[in-house]
LUMDRENTOR-866217 format. One record per residue (C-alpha): x, y, z. Coordinates in steps of 0.05 Angstrom, whole numbers, padded with zeros to 5 digits, always signed. Layout:
XYZ...
//
This chain:
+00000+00000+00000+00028+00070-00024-00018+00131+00019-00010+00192-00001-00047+00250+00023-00071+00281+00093-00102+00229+00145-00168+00256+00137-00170+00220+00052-00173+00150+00077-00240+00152+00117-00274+00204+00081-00267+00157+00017-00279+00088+00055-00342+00118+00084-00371+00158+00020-00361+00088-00019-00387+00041+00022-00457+00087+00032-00467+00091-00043-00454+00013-00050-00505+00002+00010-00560+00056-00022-00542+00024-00075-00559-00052-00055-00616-00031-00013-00645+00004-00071-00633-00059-00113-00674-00105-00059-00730-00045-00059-00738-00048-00133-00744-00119-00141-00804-00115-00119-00825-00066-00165-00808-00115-00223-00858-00156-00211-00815-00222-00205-00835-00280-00184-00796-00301-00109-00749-00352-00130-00722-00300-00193-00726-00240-00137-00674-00274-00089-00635-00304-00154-00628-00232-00177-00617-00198-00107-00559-00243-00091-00535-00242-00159-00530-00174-00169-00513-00165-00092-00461-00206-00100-00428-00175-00169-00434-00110-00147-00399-00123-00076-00347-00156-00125-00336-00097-00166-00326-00059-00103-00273-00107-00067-00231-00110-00134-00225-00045-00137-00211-00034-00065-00154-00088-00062-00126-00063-00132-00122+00008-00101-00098-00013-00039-00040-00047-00072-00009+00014-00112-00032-00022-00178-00060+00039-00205+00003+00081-00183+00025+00130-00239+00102+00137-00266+00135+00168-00308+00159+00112-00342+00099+00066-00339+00035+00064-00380-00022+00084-00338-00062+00036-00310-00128+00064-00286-00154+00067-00357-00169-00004-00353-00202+00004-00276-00242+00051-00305-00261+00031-00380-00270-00051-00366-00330-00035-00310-00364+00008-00362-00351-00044-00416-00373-00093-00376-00433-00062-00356-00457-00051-00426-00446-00126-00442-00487-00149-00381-00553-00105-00400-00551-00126-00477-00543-00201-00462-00581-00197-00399-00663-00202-00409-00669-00194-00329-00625-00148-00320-00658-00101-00371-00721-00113-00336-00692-00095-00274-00672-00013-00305-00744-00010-00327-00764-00021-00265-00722+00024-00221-00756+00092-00215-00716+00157-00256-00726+00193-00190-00678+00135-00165-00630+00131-00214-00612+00209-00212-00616+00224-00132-00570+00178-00116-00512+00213-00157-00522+00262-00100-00449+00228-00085-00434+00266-00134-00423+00334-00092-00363+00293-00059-00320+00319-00113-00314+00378-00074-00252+00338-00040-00225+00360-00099-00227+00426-00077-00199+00420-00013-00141+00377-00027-00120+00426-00088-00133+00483-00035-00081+00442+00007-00028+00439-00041-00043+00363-00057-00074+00365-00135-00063+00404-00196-00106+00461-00201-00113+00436-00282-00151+00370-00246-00183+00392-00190-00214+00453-00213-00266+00427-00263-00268+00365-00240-00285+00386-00165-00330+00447-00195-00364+00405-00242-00377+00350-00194-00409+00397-00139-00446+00417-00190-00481+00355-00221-00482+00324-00152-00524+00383-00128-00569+00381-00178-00583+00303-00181-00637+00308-00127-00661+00372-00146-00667+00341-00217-00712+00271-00198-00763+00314-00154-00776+00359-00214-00784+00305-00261-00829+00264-00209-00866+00331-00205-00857+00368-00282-00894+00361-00333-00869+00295-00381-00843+00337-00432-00806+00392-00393-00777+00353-00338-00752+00297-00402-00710+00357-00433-00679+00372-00352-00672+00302-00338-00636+00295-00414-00597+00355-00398-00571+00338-00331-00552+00272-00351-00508+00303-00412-00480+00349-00375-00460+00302-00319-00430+00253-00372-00396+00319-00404-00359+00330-00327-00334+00256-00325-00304+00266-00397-00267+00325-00374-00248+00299-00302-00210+00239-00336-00182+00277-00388-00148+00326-00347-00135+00272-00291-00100+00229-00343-00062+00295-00368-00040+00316-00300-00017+00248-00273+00055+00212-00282+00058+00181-00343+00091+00185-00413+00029+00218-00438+00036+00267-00390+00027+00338-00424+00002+00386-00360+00019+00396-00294+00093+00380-00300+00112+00420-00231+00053+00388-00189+00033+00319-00214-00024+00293-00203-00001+00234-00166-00053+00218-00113-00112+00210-00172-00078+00139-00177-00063+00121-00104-00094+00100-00046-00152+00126-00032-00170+00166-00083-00168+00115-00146-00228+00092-00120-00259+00147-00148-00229+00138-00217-00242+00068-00212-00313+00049-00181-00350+00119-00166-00330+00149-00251-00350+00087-00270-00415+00069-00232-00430+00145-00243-00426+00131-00329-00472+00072-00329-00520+00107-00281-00524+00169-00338-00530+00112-00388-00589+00079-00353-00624+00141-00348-00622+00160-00414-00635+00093-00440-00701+00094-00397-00714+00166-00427-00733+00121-00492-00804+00097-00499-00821+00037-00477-00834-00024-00523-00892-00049-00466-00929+00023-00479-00922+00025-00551-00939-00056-00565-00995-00061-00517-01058-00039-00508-01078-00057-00441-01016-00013-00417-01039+00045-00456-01112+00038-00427-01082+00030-00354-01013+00071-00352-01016+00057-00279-00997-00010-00297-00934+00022-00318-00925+00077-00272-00871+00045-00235-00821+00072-00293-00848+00141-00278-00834+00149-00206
//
């Protein structure tokens, strides 16, 4: 294990990861429900997922932990791969996964934004570049632009429970654009700014605790799980095959309300 940083990096990382992945589990259990599955396929798919997810996690806690994702000078970067093969992988497991598709239709919108309230932790970047710690070519949009989307996330699933369809589509559509915009310029400038041959900015200050312990995890679980949650979002943004194919659904939308919430 390689630390870098002040004391106070280690908890305040441990403890914002491990509440998303528990909001994130209990909302799994919670939706399930909502799916309308029968019991046997509920547990199947709580422990399953349960069980991938808290995978995910502990991979990229132990790989962090044990300087893999350290950056040199002289060495090609390595969190590229922590954070691209999640994504990836993701993507794979909802086009080849029937029940796992199911699952996203289910979960509420209101769900799937609010809980990128995390989000507003990037203001850690703020402090640490404040303390001397990260480049200000990093840490200033990435911490900004976090706050920002992070902020808005709940503010953003209450309006589009409340808004009208069409409005609160376009904010929803918006925020999720503009949070995937702030991830695309967080990496870029945090794979700029680190040690690395590709290295082009911040050659007096690198950025070299983006890639240590604790802070990859936020390159490599909270950037990730953040990209697939924007994806998800959007993807439910598209109409629904059950409410254009049938006609009981259009007759009853309360059948299909769930998708709404």
């Amino acid at each position: 294990m390689n630390h870098l940083g002040p004391g106070y990096l280690v908890p305040n990382i441990l403890v914002g990861s491990l509440a998303v992945v528990a909001i994130a589990l209990f909302g799994l259990h919670r939706v399930l429900h909502l799916a309308g599955l029968a019991a046997r396929d509920r547990r199947r798919a709580l422990w399953g997922g349960s069980a991938l997810f808290a995978a995910w996690y502990l991979a990229a806690l132990a790989l962090s932990w044990s300087g893999f994702y350290q950056g040199s000078r002289s060495v090609i970067p390595t969190v590229p791969f922590g954070l691209l093969i999640p994504i990836a992988a993701g993507i794979l497991l909802f086009r080849r996964s029937p029940l796992l598709r199911r699952i996203i239709e289910a979960v509420p919108q209101s769900w799937i934004v609010s809980i990128q309230a995390y989000r507003a932790e990037g203001v850690v970047f703020l402090i640490l570049y404040a303390g001397g710690w990260l480049p200000g070519a990093f840490a200033l949009p990435a911490g900004i632009g976090d706050v920002i989307v992070g902020l808005l996330a709940p503010v953003v699933g209450i309006a589009y429970i409340r808004g009208a369809r069409g409005a609160s589509a376009w904010q929803l559509r918006t925020w999720n654009l503009l949070g995937l915009a702030d991830l695309v310029v967080a990496v870029t400038t945090g794979f700029l700014t680190s040690p690395s041959p590709a290295q082009l900015l911040a050659l007096d200050r690198p950025n070299e605790l983006i890639g240590a312990w604790p802070l990859a995890m936020i390159p490599v679980f909270l950037v990730p799980l953040s990209v697939l949650l924007h994806l998800a979002s959007l993807r439910k943004l598209r109409p629904h095959p059950l409410l254009t194919a049938t006609p009981e659904l259009i007759e009853h939308p309360e059948a299909a309300s769930y998708s709404r919430r």
